[in-house]
NUVEX-870037 format. One record per atom (N, C-alpha, C): residue number from 0; x, y, z; atom name; residue in one letter. Coordinates in Angstrom, 1 decimal. Example, Ala and Ser with C-alpha at 12.3 -4.5 7.8 and 13.67 -1.06 7.14 Angstrom:
% residues 2
@resi = 0	c1 = 13.2	c2 = -5.7	c3 = 7.8	name = N	resn = A
@resi = 0	c1 = 12.3	c2 = -4.5	c3 = 7.8	name = CA	resn = A
@resi = 0	c1 = 13.2	c2 = -3.3	c3 = 7.8	name = C	resn = A
@resi = 1	c1 = 12.8	c2 = -2.2	c3 = 7.1	name = N	resn = S
@resi = 1	c1 = 13.7	c2 = -1.1	c3 = 7.1	name = CA	resn = S
@resi = 1	c1 = 12.9	c2 = 0.0	c3 = 7.9	name = C	resn = S
//
This chain:
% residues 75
@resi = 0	c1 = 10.5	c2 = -12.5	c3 = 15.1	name = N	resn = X
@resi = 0	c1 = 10.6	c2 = -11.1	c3 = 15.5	name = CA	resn = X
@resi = 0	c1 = 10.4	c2 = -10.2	c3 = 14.2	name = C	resn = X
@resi = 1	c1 = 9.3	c2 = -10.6	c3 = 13.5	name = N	resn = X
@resi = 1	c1 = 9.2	c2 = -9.9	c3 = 12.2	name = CA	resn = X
@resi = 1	c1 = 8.1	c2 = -9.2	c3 = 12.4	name = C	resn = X
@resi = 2	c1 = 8.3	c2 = -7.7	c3 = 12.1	name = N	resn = X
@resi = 2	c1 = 7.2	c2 = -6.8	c3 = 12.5	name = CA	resn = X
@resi = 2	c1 = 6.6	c2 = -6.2	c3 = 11.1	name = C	resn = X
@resi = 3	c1 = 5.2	c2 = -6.5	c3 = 11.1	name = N	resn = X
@resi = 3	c1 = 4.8	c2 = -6.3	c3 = 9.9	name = CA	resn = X
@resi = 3	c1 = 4.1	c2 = -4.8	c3 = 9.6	name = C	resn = X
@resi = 4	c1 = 4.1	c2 = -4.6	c3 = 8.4	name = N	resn = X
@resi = 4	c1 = 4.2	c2 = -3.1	c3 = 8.1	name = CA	resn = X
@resi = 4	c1 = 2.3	c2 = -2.8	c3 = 8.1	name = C	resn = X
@resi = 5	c1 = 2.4	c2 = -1.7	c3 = 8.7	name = N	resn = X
@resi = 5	c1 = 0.7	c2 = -1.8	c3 = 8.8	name = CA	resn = X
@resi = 5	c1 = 0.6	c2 = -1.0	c3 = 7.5	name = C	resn = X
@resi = 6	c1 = 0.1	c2 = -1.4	c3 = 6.1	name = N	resn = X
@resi = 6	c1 = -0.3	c2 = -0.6	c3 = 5.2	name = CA	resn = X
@resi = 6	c1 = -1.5	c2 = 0.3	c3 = 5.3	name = C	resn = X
@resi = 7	c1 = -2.7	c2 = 0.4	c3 = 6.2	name = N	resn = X
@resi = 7	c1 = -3.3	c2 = 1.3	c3 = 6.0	name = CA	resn = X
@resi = 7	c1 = -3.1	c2 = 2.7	c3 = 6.6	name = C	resn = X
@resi = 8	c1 = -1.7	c2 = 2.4	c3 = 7.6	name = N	resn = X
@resi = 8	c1 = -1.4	c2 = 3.9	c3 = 8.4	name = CA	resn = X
@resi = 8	c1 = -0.4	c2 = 4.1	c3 = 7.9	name = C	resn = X
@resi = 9	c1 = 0.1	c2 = 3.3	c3 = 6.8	name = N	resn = X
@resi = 9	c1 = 1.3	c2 = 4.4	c3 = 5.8	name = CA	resn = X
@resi = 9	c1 = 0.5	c2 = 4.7	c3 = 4.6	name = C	resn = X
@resi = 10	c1 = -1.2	c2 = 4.7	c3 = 4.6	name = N	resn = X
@resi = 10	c1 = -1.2	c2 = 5.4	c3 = 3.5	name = CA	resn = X
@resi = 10	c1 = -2.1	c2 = 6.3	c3 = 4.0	name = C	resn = X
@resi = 11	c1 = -2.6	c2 = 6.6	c3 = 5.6	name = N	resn = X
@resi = 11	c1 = -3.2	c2 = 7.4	c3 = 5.6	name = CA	resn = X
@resi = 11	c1 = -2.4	c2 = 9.1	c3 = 5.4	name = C	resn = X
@resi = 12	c1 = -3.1	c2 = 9.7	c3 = 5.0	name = N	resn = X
@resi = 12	c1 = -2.1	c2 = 11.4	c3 = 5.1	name = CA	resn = X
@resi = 12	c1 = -2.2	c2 = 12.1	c3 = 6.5	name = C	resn = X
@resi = 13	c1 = -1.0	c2 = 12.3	c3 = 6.7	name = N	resn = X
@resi = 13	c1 = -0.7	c2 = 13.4	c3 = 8.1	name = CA	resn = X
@resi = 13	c1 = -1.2	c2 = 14.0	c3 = 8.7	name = C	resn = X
@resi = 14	c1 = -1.5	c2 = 15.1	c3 = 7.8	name = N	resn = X
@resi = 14	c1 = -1.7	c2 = 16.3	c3 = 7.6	name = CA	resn = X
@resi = 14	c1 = -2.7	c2 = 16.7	c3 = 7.0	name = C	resn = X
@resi = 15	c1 = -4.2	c2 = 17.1	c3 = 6.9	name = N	resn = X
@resi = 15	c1 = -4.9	c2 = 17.3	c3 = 6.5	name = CA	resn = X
@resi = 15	c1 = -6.1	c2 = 18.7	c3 = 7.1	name = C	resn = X
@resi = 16	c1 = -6.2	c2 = 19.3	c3 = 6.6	name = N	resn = X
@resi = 16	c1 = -6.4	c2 = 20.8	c3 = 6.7	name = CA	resn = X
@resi = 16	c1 = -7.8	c2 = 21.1	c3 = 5.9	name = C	resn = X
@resi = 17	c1 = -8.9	c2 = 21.0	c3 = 6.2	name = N	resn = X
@resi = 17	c1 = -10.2	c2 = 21.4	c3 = 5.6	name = CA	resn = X
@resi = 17	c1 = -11.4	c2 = 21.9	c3 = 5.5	name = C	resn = X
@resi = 18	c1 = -11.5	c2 = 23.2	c3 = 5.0	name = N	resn = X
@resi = 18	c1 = -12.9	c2 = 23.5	c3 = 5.6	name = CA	resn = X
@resi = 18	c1 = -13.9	c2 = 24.1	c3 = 4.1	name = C	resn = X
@resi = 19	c1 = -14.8	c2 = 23.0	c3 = 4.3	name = N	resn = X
@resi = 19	c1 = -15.7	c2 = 22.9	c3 = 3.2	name = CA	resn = X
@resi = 19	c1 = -16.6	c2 = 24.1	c3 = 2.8	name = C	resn = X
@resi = 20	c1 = -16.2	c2 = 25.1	c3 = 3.4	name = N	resn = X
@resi = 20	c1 = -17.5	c2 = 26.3	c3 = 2.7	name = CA	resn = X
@resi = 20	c1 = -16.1	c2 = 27.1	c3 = 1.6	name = C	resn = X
@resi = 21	c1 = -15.7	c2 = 27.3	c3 = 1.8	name = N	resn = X
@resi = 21	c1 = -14.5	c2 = 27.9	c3 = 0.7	name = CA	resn = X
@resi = 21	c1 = -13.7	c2 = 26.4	c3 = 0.0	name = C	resn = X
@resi = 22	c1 = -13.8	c2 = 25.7	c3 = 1.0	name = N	resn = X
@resi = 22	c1 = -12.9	c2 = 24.2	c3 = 0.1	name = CA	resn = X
@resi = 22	c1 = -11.2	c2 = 24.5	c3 = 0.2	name = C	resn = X
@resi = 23	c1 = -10.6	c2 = 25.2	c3 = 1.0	name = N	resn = X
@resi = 23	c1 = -9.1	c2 = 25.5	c3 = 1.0	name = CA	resn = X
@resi = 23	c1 = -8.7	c2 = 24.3	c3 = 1.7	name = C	resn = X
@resi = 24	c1 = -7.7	c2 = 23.7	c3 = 1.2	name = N	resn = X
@resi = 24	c1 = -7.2	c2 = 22.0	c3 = 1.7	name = CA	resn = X
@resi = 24	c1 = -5.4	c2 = 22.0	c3 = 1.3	name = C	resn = X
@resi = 25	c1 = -5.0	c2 = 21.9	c3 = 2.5	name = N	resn = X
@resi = 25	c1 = -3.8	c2 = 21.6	c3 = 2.7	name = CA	resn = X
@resi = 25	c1 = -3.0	c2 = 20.1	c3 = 3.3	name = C	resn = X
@resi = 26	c1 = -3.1	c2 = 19.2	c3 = 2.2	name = N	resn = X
@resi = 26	c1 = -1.9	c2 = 17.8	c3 = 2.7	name = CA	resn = X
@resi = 26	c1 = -1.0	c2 = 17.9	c3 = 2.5	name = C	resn = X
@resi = 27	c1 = 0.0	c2 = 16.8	c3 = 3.4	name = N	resn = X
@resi = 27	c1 = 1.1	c2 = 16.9	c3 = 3.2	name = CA	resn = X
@resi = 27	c1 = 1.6	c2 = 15.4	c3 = 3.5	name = C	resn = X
@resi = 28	c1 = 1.7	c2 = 14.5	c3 = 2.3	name = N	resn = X
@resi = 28	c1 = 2.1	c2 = 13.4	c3 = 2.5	name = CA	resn = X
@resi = 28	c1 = 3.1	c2 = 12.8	c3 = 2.2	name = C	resn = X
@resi = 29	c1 = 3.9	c2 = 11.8	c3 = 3.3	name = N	resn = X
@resi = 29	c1 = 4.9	c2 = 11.4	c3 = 3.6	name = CA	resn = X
@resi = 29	c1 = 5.4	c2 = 10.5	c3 = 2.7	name = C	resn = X
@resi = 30	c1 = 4.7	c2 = 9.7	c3 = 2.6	name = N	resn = X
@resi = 30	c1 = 5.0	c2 = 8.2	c3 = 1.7	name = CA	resn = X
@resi = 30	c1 = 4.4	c2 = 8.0	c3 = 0.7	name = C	resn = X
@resi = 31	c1 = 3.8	c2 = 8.8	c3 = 0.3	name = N	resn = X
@resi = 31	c1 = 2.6	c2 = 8.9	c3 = -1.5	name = CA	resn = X
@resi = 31	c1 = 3.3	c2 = 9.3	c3 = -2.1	name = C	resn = X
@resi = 32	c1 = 3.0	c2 = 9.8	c3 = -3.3	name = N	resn = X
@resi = 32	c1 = 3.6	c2 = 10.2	c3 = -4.6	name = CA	resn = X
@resi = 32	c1 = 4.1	c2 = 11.5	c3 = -4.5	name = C	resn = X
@resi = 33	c1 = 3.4	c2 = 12.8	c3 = -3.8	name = N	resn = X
@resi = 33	c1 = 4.2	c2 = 14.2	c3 = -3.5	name = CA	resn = X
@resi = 33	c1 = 4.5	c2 = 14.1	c3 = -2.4	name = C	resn = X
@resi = 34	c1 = 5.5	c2 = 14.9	c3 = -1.9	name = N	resn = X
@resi = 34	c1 = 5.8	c2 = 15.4	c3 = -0.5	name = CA	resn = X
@resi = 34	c1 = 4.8	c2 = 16.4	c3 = 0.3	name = C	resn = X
@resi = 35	c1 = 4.5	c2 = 17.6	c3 = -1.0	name = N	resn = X
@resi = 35	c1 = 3.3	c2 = 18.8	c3 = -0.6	name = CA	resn = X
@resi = 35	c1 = 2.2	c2 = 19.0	c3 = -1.7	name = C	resn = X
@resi = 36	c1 = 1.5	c2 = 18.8	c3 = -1.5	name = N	resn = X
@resi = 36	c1 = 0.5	c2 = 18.8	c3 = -2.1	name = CA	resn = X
@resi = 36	c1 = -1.1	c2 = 19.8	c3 = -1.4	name = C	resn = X
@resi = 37	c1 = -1.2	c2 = 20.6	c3 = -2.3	name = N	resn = X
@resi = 37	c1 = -2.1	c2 = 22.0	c3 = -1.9	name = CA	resn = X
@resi = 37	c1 = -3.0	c2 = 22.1	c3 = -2.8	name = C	resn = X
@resi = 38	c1 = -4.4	c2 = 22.2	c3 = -2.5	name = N	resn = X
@resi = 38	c1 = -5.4	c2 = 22.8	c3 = -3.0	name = CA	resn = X
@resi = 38	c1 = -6.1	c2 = 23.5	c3 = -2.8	name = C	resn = X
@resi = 39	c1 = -5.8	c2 = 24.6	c3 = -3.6	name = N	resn = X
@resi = 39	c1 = -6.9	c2 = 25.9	c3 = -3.1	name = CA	resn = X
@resi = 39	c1 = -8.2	c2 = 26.4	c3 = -3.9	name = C	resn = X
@resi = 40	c1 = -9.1	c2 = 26.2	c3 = -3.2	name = N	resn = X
@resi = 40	c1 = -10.4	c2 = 26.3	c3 = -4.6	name = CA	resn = X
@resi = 40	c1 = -11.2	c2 = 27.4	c3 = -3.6	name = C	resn = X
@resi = 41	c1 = -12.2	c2 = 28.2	c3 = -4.1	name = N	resn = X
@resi = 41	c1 = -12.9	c2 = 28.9	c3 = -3.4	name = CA	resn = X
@resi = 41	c1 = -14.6	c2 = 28.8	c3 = -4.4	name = C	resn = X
@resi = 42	c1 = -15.6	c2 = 29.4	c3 = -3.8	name = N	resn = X
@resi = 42	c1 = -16.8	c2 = 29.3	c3 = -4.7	name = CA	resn = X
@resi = 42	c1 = -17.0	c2 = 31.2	c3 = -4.6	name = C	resn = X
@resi = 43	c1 = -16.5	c2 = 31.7	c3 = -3.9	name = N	resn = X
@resi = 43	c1 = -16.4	c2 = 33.1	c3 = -3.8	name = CA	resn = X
@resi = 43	c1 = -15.1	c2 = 34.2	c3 = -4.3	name = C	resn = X
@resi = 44	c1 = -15.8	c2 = 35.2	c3 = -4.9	name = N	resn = X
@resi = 44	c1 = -14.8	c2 = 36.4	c3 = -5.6	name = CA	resn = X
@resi = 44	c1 = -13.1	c2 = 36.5	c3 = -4.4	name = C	resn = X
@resi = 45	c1 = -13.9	c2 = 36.6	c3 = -3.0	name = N	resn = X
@resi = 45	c1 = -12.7	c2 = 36.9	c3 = -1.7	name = CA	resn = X
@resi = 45	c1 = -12.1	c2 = 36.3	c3 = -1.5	name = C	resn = X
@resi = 46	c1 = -12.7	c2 = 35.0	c3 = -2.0	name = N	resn = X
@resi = 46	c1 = -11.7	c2 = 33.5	c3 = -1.4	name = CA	resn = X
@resi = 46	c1 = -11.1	c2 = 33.4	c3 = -2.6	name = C	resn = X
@resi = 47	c1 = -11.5	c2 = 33.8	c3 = -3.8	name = N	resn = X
@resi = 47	c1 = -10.4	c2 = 33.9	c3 = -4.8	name = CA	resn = X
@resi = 47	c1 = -9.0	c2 = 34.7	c3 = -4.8	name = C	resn = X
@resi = 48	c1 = -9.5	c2 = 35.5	c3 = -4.2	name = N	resn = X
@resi = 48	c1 = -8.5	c2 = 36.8	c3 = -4.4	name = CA	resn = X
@resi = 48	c1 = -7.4	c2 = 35.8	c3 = -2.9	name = C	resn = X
@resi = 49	c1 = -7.8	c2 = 35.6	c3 = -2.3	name = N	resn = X
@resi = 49	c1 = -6.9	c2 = 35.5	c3 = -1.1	name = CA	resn = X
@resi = 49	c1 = -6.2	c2 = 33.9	c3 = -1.6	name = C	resn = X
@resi = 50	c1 = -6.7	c2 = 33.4	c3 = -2.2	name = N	resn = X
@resi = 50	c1 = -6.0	c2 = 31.5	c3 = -2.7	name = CA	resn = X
@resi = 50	c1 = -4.9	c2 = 32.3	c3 = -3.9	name = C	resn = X
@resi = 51	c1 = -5.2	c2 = 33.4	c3 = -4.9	name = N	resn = X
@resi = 51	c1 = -4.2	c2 = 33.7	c3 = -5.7	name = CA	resn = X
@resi = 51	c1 = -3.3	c2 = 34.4	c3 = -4.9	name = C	resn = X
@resi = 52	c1 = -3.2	c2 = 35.0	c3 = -3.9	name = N	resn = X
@resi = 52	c1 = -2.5	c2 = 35.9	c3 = -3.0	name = CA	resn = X
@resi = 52	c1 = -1.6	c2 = 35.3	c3 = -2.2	name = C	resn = X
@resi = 53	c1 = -2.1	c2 = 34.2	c3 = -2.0	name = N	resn = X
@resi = 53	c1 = -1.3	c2 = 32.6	c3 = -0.9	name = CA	resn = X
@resi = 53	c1 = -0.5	c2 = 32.0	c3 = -2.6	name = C	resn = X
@resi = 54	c1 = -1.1	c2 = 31.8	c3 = -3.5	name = N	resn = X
@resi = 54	c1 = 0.0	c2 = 31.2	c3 = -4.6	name = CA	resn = X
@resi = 54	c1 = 1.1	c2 = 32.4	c3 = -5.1	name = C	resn = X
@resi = 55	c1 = 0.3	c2 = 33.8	c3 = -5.1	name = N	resn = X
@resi = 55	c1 = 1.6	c2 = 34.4	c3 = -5.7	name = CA	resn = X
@resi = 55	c1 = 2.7	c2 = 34.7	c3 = -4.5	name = C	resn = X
@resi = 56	c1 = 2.5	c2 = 34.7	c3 = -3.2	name = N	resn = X
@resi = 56	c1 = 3.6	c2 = 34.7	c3 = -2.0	name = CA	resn = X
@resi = 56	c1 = 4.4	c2 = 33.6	c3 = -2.2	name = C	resn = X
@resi = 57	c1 = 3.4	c2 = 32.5	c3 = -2.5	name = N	resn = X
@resi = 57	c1 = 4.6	c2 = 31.2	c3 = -2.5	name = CA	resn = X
@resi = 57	c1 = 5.8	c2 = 31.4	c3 = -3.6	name = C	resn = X
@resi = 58	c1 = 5.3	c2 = 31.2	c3 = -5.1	name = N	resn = X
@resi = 58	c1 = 6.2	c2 = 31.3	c3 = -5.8	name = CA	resn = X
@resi = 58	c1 = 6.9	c2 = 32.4	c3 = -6.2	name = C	resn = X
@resi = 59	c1 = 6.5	c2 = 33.9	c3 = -5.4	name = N	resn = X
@resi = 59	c1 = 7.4	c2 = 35.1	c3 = -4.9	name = CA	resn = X
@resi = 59	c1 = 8.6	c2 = 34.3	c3 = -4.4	name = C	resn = X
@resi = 60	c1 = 8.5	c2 = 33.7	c3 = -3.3	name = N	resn = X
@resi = 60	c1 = 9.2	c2 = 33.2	c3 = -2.4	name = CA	resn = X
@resi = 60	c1 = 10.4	c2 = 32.4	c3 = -2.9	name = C	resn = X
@resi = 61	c1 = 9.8	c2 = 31.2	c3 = -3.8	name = N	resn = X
@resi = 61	c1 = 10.9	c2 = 30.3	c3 = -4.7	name = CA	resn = X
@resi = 61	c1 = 11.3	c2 = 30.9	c3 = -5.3	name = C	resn = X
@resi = 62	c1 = 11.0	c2 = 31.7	c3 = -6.3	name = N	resn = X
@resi = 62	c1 = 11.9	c2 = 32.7	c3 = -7.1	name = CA	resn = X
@resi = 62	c1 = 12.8	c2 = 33.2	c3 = -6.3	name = C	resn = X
@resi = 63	c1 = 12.9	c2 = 34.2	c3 = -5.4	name = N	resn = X
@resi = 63	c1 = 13.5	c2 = 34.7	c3 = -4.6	name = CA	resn = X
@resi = 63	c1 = 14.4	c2 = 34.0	c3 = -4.2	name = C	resn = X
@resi = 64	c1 = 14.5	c2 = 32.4	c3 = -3.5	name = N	resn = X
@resi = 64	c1 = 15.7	c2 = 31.6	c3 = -3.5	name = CA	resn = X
@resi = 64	c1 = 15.8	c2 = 31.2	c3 = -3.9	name = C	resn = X
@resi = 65	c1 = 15.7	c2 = 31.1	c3 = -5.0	name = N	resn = X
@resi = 65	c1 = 16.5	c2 = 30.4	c3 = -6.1	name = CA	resn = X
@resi = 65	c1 = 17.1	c2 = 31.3	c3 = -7.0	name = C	resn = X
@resi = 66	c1 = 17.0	c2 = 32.6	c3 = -6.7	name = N	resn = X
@resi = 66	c1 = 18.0	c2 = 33.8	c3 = -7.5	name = CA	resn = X
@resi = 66	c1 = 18.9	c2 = 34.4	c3 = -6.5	name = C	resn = X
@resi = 67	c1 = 19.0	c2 = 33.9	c3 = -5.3	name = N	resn = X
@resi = 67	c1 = 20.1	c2 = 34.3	c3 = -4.6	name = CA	resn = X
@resi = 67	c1 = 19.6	c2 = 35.1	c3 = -3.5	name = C	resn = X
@resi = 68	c1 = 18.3	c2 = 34.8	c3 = -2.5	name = N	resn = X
@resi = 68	c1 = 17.9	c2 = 36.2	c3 = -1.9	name = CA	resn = X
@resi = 68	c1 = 18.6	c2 = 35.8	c3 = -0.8	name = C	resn = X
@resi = 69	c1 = 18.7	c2 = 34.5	c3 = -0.4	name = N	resn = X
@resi = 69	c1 = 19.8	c2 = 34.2	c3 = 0.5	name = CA	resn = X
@resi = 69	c1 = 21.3	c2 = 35.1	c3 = 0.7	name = C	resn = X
@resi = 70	c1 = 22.2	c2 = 35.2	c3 = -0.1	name = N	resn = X
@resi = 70	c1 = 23.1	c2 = 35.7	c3 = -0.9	name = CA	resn = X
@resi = 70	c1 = 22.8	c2 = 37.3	c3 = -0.3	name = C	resn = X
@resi = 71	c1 = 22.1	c2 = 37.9	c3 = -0.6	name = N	resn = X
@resi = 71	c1 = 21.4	c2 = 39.6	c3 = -0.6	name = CA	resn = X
@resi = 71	c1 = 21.3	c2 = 39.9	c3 = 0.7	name = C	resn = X
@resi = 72	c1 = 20.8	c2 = 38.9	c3 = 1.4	name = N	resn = X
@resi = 72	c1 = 20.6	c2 = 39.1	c3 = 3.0	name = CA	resn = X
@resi = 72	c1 = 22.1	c2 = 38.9	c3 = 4.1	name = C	resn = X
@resi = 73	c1 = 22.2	c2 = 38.1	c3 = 3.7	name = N	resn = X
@resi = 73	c1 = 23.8	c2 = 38.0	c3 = 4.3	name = CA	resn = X
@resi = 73	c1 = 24.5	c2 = 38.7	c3 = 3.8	name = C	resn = X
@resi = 74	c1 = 24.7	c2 = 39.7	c3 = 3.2	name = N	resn = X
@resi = 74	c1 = 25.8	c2 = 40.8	c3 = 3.3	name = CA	resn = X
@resi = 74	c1 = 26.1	c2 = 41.7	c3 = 4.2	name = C	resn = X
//
């Protein structure tokens, strides 16, 4: 009753998100080395602007809980 571990569907990734004319790619793997893993690349000025705009929201965001925004809201 020994059930053997299928190695090629724990290393395929989940989650995969991509579309090749700007290159914006979003995985999210389970059992690899990160948990989230994001890359945002563009070949265009707008797809620039909008990949720095999605990284400065994100790390707005961690900052923000991790200085208490939690905390600020519940009062």
């Amino acid at each position: 009753m020994e059930k053997k571990l299928d190695t090629k569907k724990m290393y395929e990734k989940p989650l995969k998100l991509k579309i090749d004319e700007n290159s914006f790619e979003l995985s999210l793997r389970i059992l690899g080395n990160e948990f989230v893993a994001i890359k945002i690349g563009s070949t265009n000025f707008s797809g620039k602007l909008i990949a720095g705009g999605i990284l400065l929201l994100f790390f707005t965001l961690i900052l923000l809980e991790g200085f208490g925004l939690n905390e600020i809201l519940l009062r």
